[in-house]
Backbone as ProteinMPNN parsed JSONL, in Angstrom:
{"seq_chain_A": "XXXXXXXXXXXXXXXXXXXXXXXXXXXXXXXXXXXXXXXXXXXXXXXXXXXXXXXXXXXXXXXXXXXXXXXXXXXXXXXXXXXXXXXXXXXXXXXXXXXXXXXXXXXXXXXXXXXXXXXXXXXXXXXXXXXXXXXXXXXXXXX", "coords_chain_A": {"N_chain_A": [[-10.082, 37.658, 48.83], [-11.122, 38.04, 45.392], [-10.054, 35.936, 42.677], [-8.879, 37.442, 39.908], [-6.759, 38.174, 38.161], [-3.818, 37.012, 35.829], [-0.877, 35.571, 36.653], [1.593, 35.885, 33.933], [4.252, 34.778, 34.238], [4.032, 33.221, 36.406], [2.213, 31.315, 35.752], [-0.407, 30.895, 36.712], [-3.617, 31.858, 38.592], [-4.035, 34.951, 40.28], [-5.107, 37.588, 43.091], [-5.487, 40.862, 43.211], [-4.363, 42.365, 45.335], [-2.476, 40.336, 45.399], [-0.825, 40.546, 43.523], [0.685, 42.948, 43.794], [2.246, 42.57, 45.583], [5.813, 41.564, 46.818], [6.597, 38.884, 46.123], [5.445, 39.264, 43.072], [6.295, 41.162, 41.719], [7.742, 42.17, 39.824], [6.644, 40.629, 37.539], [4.658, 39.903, 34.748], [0.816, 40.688, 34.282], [-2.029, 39.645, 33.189], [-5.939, 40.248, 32.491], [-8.007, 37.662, 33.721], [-10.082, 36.857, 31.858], [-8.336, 37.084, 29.236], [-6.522, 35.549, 29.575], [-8.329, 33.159, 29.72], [-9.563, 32.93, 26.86], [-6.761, 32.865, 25.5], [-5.711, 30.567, 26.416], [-7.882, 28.612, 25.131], [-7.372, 28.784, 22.591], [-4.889, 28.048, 22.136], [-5.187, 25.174, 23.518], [-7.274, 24.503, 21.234], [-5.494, 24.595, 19.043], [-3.837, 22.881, 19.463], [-5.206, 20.709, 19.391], [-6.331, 20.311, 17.018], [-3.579, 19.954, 15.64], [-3.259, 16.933, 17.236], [-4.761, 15.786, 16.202], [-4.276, 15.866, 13.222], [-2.589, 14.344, 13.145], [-3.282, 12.208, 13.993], [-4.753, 11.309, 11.791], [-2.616, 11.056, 10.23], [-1.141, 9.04, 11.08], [-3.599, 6.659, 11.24], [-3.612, 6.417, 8.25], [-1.127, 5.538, 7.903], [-0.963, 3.121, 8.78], [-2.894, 1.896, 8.154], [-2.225, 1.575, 5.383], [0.901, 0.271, 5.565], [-0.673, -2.323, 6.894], [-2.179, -3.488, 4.467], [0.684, -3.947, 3.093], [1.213, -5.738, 4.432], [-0.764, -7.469, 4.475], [-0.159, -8.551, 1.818], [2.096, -9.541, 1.148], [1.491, -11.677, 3.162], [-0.137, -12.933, 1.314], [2.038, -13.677, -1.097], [3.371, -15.285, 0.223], [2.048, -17.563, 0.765], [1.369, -18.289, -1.647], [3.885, -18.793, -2.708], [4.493, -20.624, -0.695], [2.193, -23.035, -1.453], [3.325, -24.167, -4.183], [5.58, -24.512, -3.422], [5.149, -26.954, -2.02], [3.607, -28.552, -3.172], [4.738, -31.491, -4.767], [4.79, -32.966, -7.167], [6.963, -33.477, -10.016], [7.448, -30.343, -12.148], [6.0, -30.881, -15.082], [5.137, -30.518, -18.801], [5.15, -32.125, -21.263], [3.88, -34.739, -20.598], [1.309, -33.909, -20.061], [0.671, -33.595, -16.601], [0.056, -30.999, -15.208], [-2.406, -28.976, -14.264], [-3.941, -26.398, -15.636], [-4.854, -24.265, -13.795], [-3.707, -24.83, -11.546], [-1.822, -22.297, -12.475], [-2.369, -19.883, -10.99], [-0.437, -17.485, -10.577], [1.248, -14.933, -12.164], [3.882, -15.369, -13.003], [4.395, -18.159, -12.601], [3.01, -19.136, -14.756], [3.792, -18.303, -17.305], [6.302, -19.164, -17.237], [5.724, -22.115, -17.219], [4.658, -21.719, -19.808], [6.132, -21.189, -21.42], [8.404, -23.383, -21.904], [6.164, -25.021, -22.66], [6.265, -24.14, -25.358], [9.06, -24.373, -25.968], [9.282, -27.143, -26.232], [7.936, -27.663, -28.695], [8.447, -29.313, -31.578], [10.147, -28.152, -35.1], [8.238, -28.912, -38.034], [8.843, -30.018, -41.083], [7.122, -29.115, -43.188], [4.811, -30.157, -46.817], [2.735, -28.746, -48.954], [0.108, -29.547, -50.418], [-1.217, -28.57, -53.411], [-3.243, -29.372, -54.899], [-5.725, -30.462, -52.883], [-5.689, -27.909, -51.262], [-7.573, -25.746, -50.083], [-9.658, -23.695, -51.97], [-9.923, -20.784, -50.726], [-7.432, -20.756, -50.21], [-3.936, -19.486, -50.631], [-1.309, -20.832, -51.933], [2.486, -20.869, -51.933], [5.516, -20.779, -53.563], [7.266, -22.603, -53.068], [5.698, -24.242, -52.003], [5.517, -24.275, -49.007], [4.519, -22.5, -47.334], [1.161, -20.838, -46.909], [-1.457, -18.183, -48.009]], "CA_chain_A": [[-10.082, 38.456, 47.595], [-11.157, 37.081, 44.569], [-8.838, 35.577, 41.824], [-9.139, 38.198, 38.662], [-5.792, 38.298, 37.407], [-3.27, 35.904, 35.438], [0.127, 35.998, 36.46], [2.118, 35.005, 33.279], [5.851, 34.497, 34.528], [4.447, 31.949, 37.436], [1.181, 30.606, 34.766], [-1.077, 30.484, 37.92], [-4.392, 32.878, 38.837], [-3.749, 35.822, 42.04], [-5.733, 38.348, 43.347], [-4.85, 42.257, 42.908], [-3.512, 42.434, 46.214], [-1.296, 39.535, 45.244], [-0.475, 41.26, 42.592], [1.539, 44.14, 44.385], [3.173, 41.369, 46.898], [7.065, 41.023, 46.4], [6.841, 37.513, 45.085], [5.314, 39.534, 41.947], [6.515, 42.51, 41.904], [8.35, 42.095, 38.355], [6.064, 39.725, 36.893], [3.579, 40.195, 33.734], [-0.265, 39.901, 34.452], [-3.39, 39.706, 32.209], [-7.146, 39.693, 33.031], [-8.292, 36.114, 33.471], [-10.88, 36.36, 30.779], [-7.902, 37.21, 28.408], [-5.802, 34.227, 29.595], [-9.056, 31.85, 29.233], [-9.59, 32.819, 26.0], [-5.239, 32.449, 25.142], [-5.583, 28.739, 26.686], [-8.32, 28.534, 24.892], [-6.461, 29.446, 21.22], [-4.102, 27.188, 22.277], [-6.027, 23.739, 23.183], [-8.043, 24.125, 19.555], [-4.66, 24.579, 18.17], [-2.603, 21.328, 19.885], [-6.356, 19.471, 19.215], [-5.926, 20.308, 15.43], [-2.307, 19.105, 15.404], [-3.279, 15.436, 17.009], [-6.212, 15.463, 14.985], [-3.891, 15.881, 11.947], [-1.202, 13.724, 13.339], [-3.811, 10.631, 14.262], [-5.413, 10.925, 10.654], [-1.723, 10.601, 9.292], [-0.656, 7.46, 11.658], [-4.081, 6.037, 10.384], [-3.852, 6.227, 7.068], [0.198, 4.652, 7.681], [-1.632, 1.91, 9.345], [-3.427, 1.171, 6.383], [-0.834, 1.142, 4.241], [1.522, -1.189, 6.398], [-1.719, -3.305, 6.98], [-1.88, -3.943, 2.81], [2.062, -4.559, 2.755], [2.039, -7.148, 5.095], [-1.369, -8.632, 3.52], [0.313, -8.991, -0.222], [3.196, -10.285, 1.656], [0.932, -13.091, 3.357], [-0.466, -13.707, 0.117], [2.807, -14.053, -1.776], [3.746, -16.492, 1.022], [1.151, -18.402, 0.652], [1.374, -18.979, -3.086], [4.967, -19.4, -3.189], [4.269, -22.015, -0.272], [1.54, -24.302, -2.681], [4.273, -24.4, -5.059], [6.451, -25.365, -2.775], [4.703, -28.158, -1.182], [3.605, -29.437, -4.667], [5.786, -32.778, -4.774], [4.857, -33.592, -8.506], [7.945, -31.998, -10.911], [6.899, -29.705, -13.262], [6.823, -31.295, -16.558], [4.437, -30.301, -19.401], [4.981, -32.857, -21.736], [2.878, -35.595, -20.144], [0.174, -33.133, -19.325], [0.193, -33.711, -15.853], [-0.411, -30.423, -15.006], [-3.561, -28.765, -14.716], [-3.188, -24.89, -15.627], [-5.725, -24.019, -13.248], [-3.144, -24.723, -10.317], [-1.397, -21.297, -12.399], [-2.824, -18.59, -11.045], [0.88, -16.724, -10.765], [1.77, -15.108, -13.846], [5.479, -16.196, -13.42], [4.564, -19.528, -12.966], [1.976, -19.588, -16.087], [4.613, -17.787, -18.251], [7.469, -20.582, -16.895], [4.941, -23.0, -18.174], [4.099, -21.474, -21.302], [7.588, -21.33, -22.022], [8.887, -24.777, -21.425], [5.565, -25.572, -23.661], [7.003, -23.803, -26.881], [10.489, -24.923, -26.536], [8.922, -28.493, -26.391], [7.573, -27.771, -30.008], [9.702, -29.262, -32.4], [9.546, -27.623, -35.963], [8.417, -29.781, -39.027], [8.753, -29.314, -42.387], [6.044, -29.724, -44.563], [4.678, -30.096, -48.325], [1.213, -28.546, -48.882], [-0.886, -29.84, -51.819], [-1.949, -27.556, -54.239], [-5.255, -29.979, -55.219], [-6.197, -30.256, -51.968], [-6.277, -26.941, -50.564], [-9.132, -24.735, -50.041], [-9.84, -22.444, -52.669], [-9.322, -19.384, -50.516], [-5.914, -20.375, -49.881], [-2.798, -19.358, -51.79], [0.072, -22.027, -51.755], [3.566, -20.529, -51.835], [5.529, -21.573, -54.882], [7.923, -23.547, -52.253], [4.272, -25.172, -50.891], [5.886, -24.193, -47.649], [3.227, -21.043, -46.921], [-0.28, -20.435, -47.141], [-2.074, -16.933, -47.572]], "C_chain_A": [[-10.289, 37.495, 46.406], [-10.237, 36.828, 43.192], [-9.54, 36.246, 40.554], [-7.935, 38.288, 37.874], [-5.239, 37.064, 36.652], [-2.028, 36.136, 35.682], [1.359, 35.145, 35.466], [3.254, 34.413, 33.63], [5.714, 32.971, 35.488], [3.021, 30.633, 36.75], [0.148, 30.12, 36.239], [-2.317, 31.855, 37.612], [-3.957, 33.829, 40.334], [-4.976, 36.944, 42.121], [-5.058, 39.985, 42.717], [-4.051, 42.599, 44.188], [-1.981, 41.369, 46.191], [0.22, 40.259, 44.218], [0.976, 42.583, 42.693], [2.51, 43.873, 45.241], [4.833, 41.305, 45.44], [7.204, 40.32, 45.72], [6.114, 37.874, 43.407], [5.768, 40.492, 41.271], [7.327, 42.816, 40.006], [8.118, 41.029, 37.561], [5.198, 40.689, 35.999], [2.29, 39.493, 34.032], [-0.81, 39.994, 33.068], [-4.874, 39.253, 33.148], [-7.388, 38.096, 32.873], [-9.117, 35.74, 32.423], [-9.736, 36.347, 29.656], [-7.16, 36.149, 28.318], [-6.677, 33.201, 29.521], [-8.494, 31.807, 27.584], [-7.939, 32.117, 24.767], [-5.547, 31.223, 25.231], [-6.586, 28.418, 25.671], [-7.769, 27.82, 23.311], [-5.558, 28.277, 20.971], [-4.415, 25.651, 22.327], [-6.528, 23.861, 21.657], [-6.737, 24.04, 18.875], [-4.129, 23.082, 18.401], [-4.273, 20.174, 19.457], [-6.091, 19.545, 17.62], [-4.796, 19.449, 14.714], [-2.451, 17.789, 15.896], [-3.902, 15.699, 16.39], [-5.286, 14.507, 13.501], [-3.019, 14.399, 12.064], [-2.035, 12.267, 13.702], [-4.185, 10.012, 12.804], [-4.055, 10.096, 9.932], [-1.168, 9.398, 9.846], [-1.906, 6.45, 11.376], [-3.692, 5.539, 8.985], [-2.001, 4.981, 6.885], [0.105, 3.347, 8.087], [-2.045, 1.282, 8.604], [-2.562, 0.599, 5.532], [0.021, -0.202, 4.882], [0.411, -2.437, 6.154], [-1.87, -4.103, 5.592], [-0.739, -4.495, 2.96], [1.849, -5.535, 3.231], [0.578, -8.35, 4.408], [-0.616, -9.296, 2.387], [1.351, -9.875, 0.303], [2.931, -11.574, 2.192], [0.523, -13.677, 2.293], [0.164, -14.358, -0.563], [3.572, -15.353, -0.853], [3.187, -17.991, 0.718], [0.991, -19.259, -0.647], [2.927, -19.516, -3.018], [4.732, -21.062, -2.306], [2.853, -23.256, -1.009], [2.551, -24.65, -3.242], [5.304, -24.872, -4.741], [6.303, -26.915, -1.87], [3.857, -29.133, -2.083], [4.722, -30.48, -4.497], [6.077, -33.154, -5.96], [6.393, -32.855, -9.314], [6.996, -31.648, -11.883], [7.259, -30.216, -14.771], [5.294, -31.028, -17.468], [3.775, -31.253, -20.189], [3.826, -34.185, -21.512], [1.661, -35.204, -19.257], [-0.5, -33.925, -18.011], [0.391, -32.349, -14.751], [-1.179, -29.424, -15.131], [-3.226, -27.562, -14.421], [-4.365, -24.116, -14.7], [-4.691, -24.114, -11.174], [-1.644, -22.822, -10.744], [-1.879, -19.926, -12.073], [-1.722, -17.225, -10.576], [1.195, -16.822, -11.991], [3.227, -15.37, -13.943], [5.254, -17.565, -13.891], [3.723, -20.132, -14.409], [3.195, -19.282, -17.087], [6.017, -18.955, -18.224], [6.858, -21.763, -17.701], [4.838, -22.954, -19.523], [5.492, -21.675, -22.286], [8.199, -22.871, -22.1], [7.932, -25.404, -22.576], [5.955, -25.825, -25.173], [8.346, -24.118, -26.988], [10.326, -26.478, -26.483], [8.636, -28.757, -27.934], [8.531, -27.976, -30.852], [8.815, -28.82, -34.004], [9.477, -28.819, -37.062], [8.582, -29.553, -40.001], [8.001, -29.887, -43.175], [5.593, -29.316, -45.786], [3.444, -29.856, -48.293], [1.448, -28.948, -50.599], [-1.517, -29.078, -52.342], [-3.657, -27.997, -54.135], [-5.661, -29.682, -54.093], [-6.058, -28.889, -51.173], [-6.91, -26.287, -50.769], [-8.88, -23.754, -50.928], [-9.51, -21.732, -52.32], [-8.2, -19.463, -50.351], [-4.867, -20.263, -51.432], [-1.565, -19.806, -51.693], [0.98, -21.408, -52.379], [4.204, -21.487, -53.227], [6.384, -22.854, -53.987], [6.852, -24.703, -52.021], [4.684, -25.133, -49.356], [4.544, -23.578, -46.778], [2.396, -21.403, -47.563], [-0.551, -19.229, -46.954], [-3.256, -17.239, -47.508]], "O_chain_A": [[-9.776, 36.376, 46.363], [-9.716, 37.849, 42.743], [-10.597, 35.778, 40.129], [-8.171, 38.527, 36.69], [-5.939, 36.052, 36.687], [-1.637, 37.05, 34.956], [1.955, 34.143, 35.862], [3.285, 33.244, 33.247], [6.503, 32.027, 35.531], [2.894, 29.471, 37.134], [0.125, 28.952, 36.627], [-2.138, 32.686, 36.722], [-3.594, 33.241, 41.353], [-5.727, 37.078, 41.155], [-4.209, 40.039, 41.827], [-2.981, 43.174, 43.991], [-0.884, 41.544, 46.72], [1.446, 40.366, 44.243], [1.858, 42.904, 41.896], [3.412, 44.619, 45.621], [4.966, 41.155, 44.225], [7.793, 40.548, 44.663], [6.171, 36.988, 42.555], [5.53, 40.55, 40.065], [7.174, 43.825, 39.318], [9.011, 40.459, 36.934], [4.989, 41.874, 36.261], [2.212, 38.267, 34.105], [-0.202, 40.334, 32.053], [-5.002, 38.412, 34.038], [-6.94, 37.448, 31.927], [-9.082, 34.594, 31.973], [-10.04, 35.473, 28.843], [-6.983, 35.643, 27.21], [-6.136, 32.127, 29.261], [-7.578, 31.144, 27.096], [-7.946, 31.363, 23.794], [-5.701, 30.612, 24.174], [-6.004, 27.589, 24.971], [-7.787, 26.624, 23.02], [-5.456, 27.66, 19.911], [-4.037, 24.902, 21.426], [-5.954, 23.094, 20.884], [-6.808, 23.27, 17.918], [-4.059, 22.259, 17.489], [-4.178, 18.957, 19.291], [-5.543, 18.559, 17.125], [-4.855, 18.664, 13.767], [-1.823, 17.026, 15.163], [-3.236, 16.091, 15.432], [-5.406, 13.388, 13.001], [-2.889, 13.572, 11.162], [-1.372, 11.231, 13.673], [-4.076, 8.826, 12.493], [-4.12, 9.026, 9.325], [-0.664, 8.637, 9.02], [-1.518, 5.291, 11.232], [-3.498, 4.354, 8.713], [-1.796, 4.053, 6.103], [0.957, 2.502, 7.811], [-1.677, 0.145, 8.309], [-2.306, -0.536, 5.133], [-0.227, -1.39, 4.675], [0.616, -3.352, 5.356], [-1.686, -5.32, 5.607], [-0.83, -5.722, 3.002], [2.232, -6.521, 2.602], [0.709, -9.511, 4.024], [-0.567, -10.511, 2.191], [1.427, -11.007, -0.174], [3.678, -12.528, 1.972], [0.722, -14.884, 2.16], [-0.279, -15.436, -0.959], [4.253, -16.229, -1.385], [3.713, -19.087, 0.524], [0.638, -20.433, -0.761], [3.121, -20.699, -3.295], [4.753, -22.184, -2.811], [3.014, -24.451, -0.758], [2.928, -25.736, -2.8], [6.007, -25.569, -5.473], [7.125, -27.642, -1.313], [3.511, -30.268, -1.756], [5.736, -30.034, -3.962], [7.188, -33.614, -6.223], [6.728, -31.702, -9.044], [6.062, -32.301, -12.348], [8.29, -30.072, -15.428], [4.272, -31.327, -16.85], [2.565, -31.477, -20.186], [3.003, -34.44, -22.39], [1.165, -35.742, -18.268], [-1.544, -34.577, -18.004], [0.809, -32.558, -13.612], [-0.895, -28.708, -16.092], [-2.524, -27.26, -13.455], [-4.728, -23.092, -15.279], [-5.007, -23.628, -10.088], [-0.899, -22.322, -9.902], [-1.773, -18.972, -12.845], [-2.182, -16.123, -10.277], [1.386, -17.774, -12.747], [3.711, -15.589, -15.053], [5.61, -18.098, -14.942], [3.82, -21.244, -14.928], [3.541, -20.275, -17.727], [6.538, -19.419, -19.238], [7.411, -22.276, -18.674], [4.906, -23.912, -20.293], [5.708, -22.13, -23.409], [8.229, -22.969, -23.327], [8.446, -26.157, -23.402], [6.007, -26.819, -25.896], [8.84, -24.145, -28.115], [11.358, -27.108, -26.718], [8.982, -29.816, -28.458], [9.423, -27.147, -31.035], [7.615, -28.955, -34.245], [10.398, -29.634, -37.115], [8.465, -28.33, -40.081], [8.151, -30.958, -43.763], [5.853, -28.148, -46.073], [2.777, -30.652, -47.63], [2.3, -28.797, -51.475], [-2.566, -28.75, -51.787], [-4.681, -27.483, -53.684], [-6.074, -28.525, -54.018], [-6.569, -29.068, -50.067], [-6.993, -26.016, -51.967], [-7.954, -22.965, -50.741], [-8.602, -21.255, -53.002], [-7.586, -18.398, -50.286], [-4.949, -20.67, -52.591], [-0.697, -19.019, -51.317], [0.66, -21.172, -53.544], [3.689, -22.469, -53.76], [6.108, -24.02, -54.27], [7.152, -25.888, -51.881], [4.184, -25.93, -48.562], [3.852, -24.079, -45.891], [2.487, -22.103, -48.572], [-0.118, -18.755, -45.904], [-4.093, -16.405, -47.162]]}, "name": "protein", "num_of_chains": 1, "seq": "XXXXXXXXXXXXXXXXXXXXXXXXXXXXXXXXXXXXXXXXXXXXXXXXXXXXXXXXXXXXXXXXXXXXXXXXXXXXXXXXXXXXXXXXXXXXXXXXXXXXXXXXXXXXXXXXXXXXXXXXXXXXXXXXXXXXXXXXXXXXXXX"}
């Protein structure tokens, strides 16, 4: 006999004579074209959900993949800086600002520069300054 039915309770195919047999006797069928089409419904659905679910463990892949770059990067710079031997000293410009390409360490620098500046106090000359300027009555300032 040929297999036309679906019997849902045991998820298998039977015949119609099976069908009427004891071992079914209080089971639920369906035609087999109606249970393709169900399985059917079902695969496109669970293919949709990995689908969705590979795009989103990509894209977390990515992401991770960046973190741990920036993280090699920041390794990498802190280690130069750490394997530098010279000390950092400004004053006797012996270092070249071209080894700052961290804005901490440029801004550490820059700083250390200006508290090196000591302030002077000086007397501007009326005669001698440029016409466009305008000497303060102190002679401290210029406009």
């Amino acid at each position: 006999e040929e297999l036309k039915l679906f019997c849902e309770t045991d998820q298998k195919l039977i015949c119609l004579i099976c069908r009427d047999a004891r071992e079914h006797m209080s089971h639920n069928f369906m035609p087999m074209k109606e249970a393709v089409e169900m399985c059917k419904v079902q695969v496109k659905s669970s293919l949709q959900s990995l689908t969705k679910k590979k795009l989103e463990f990509e894209e977390m892949e990515q992401l991770q993949r960046g973190k741990i770059s920036g993280v090699r990067e920041e390794a990498a710079c802190k280690r130069r800086v750490r394997d530098d031997e010279r000390p950092l000293a400004v004053r006797d410009d012996s270092i070249p600002f071209e080894k700052f390409n961290h804005l901490f360490l440029l801004k550490t620098l820059l700083k250390e520069m200006f508290d090196s500046i000591k302030q002077v106090s000086v007397t501007l000359d009326v005669e001698t300054a440029h016409a466009w300027l305008e000497v303060s009555e102190d002679r401290k300032r210029v406009r």
